[in-house]
C-alpha positions in Angstrom: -33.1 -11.1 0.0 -29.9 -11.5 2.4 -28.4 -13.4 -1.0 -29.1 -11.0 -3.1 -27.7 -7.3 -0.8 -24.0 -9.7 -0.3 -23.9 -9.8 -4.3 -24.8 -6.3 -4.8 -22.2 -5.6 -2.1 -19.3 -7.4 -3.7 -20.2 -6.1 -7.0 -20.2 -2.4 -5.6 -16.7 -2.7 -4.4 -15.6 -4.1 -7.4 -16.8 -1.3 -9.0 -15.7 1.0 -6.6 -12.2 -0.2 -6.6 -11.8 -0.9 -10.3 -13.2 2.6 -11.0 -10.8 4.3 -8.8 -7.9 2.2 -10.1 -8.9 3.9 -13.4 -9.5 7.1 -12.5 -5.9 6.9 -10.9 -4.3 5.9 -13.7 -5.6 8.0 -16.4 -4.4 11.1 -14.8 -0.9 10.0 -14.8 1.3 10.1 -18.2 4.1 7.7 -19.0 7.0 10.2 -17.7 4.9 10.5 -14.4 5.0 6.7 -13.5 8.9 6.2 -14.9 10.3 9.2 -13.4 10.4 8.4 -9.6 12.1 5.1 -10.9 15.1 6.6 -12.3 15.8 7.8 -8.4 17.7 4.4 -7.2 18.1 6.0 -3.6 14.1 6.8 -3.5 13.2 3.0 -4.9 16.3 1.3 -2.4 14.5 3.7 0.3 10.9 2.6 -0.5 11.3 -1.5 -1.0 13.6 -1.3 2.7 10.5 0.4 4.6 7.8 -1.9 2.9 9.3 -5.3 2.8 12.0 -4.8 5.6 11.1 -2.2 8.4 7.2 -2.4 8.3 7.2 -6.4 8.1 9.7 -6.5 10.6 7.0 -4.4 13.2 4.7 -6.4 12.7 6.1 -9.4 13.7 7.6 -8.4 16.0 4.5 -7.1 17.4 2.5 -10.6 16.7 5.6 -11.7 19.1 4.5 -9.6 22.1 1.0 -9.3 21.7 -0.1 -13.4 21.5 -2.8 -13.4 18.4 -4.7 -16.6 17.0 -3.3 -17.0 13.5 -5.6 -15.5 11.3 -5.4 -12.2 13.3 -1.3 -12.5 12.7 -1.5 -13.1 9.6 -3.8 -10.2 9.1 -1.4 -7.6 11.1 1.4 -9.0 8.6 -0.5 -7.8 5.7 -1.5 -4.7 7.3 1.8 -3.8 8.2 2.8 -3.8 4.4 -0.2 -1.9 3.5 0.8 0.8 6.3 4.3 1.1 4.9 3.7 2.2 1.4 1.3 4.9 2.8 4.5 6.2 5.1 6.7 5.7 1.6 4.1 7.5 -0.5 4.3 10.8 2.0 8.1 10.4 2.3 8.2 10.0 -1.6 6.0 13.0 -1.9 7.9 14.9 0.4 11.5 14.3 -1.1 9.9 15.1 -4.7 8.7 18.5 -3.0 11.8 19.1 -2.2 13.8 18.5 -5.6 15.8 15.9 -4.7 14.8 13.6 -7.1 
């Protein structure tokens, strides 16, 4: 019984994530997705924050705060995941405000 409730539970979230991946994606149109692109400043602005500045925290934080490996590595990956919900408000916010 234990077997079968972790199968049903993996096969929910796939379903749960695929299905919101979808839902997502059909609302957009082409000119949606390509249009924040054509704003270099916006795309220079939002690779620095993910890959630079929120990497950068959390290593820096694995430094001070001694953490087995796994748990490092986890932060790492957290701290990426963090920084594109900071770019999407800061994307959001400078699109609000017509600068793109």
């Amino acid at each position: 019984m234990a077997e079968f409730l972790a199968y049903l539970q993996k096969l929910t979230v796939l379903v749960f994530l695929v299905s919101s991946m979808l839902a997502m994606g059909l609302r957009l149109t082409p000119a949606a997705i390509v249009s924040p692109l054509r704003n270099v400043r916006l795309v220079l602005l939002t690779l620095g924050l993910n890959f630079v500045l929120a990497s950068a925290f959390a290593g820096l934080l694995t430094v001070v705060i001694p953490l087995d490996r796994g748990h490092a590595i986890g932060l790492l990956l957290l701290g990426g995941a963090i920084a594109r919900l900071i770019v999407s408000f800061v994307a959001a916010d400078w699109l609000r405000r017509g600068a793109a």
